[in-house]
N, C-alpha and C positions, 0 to 999 in steps of 0.2 A: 801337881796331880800326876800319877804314874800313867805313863802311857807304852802304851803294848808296843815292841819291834815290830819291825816290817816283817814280814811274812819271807820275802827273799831272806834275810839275815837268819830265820829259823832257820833253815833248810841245808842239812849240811852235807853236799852234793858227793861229797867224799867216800862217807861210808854210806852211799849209796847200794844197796845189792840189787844188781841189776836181773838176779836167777830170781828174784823175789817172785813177780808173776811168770809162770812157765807153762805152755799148752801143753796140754798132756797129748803123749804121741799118741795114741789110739783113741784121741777125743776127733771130735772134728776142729778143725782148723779154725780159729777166732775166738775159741776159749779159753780163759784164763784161770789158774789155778793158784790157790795158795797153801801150802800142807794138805796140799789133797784137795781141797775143797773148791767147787767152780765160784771163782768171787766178779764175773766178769765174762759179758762177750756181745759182740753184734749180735742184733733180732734174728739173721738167718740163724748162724750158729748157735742161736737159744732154741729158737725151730725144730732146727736138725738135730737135737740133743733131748727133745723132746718126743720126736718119731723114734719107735720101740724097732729092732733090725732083730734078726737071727737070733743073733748073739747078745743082746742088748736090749733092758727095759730098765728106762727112768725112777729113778728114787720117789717114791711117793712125796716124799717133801718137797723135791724139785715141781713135780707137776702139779700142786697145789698153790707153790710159791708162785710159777710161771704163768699157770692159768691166773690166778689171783690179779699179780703186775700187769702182766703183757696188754691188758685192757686200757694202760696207760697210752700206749703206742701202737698198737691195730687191732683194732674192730673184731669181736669174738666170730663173725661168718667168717673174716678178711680169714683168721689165724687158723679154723677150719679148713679152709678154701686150700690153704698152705701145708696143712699136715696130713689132708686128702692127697692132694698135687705127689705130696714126698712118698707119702706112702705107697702110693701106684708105681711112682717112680725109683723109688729104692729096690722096692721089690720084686717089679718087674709084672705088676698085677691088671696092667691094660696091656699086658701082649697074651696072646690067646695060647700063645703056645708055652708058657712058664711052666718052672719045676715044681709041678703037683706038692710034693714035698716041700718044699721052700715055703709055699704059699700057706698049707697044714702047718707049719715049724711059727708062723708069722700073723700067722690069723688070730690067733687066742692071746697073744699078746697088745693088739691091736687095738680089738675090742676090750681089754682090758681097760688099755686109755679112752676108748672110749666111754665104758662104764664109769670109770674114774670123772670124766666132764660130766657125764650126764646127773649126775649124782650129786657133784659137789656144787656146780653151777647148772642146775635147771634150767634157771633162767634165761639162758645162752641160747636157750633150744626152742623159746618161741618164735624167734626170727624163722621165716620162714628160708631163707638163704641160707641158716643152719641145718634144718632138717633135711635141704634137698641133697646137701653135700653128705649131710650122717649115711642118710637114702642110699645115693650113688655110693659109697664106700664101702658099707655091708652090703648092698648088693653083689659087687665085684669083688667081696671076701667070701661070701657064701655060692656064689657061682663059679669059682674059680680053689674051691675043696669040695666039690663033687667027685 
């Protein structure tokens, strides 16, 4: 009867390409990429890659794929809770004194992602833990572009 090599013997550690997975420099830090593509990275760094900045909003496929997964390993209020957190914190939107602009530049992006969960996962938004965070978020996007 044929039987399969060991797993070590497959492996052949030589032509190994070590450039294979590479962070992309202006990703955040824990991503991994393969011809471009993110094939890889710690929860925060999927997080972080998921909150929309200035300059920067998520691939539709990304936030469909992530929302979809991330359910696997924290709780849809938990991962709220977290891209609220980021969001006030990246952009500076619980300090009273923020740049007017920065905050307009970042708000319509925001809600975008937000529009984006509420839509594709409803569901997400009966918890009440969900709603209070949605709550607190566009409250302090739309008091803070007045």
């Amino acid at each position: 009867m044929p039987q399969t090599p060991p797993f070590t013997g497959q492996l052949n550690t030589s032509s190994y390409n070590k450039n294979l997975y590479q962070t992309k420099e202006e990703g955040y830090p824990g991503l991994y990429y393969h011809d471009n593509n993110l094939v890889s990275g710690s929860l925060e760094a999927l997080i972080h890659h998921l909150v929309p900045t200035v300059d920067y909003y998520p691939d539709r496929t990304y936030i469909f794929t992530f929302l979809l997964s991330s359910r696997l390993f924290i709780h849809p209020y938990e991962l709220m809770s977290k891209v609220c957190h980021l969001c006030m914190e990246q952009q500076r939107l619980s300090d009273p004194q923020a740049d007017k602009m920065r905050v307009r530049k970042i708000a319509p992006k925001i809600l975008q992602l937000l529009t984006e969960w509420t839509e594709t996962f409803p569901y997400d938004f009966r918890d009440e833990r969900m709603m209070r965070s949605l709550k607190e978020l566009t409250h302090r996007l739309a008091s803070g572009d007045e």
